[in-house]
C-alpha positions in Angstrom: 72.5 105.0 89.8 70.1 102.3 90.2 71.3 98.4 89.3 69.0 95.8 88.2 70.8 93.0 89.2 74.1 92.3 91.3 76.3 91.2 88.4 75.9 94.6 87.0 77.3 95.9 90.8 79.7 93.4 90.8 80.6 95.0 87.8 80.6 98.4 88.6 82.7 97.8 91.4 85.2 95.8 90.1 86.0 98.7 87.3 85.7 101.5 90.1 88.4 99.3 92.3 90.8 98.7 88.6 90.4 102.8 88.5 90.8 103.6 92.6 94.1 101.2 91.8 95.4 103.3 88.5 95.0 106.9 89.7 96.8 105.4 93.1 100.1 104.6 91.0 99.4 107.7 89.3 99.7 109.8 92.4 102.5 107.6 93.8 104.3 108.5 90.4 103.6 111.8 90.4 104.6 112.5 93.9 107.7 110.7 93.1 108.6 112.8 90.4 107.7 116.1 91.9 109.6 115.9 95.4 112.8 114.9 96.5 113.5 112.2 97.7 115.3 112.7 101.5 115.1 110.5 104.0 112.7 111.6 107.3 114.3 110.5 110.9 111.0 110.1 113.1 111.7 109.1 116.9 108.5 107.6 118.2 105.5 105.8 116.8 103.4 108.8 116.8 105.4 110.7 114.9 105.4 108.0 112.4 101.7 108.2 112.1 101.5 112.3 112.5 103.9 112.1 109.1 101.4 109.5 107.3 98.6 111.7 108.2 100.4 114.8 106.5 101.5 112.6 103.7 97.7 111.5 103.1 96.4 115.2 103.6 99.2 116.1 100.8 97.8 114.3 98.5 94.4 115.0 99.0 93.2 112.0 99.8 90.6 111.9 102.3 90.3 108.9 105.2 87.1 107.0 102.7 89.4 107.1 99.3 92.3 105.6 101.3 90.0 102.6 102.7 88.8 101.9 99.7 92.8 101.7 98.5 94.0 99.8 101.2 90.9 97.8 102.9 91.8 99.0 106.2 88.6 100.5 107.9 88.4 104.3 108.4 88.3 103.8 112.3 92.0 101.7 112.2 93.5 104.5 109.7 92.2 107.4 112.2 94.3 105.1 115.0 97.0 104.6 112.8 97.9 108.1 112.4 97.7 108.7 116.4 99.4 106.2 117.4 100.6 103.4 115.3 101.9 101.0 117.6 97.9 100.2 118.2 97.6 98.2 114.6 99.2 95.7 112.8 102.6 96.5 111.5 101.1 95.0 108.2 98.8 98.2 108.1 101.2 100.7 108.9 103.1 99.6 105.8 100.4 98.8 103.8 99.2 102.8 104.5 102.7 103.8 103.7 102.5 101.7 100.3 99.2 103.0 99.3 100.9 106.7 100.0 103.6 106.2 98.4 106.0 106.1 100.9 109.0 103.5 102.0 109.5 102.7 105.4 113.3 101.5 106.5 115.7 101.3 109.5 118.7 102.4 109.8 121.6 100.8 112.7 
């Protein structure tokens, strides 16, 4: 697709983000509605990324589609789901959000 100026790419992706955004609460929905929700007791950080990663390869969304969701780079989300003590807290959850998943603690 070629563009002949940069409001018309501005454009373009502004309605491509609105669309990545709607088929994200779409799958979020869906997911919802199609498992149960139980919670999942995960001991260490890595575990907590290992599940992301499965959550994300669930849904068949690949590592580009989930930067584009979330604006966290591809390289953070591969180090994310190793180990996610090495980012921001704020990304973890922000991953989490964008797969439809809740994080909590329990005492």
């Amino acid at each position: 697709m070629f563009y002949e100026n940069s409001r018309e790419l501005s454009e373009e992706l502004a309605f491509l983000s609105d669309r990545l955004n709607t088929l994200q609460k779409k799958m979020a929905m869906t997911a919802r509605l199609t498992t149960k929700a139980e919670p999942l007791f995960i001991g260490s950080p890595s575990a907590l990324g290992e599940q992301l990663n499965e959550r994300r390869k669930a849904l068949g969304i690949d590592l580009y589609t989930l930067e584009l969701q979330t604006n966290i780079s591809t390289s953070t989300l591969k180090r994310l789901f190793k180990d996610p003590e090495q980012v921001k807290f704020g990304s973890v959850l922000t991953v989490a959000k964008a797969l439809g998943m809740k994080l909590c603690t329990v005492a």
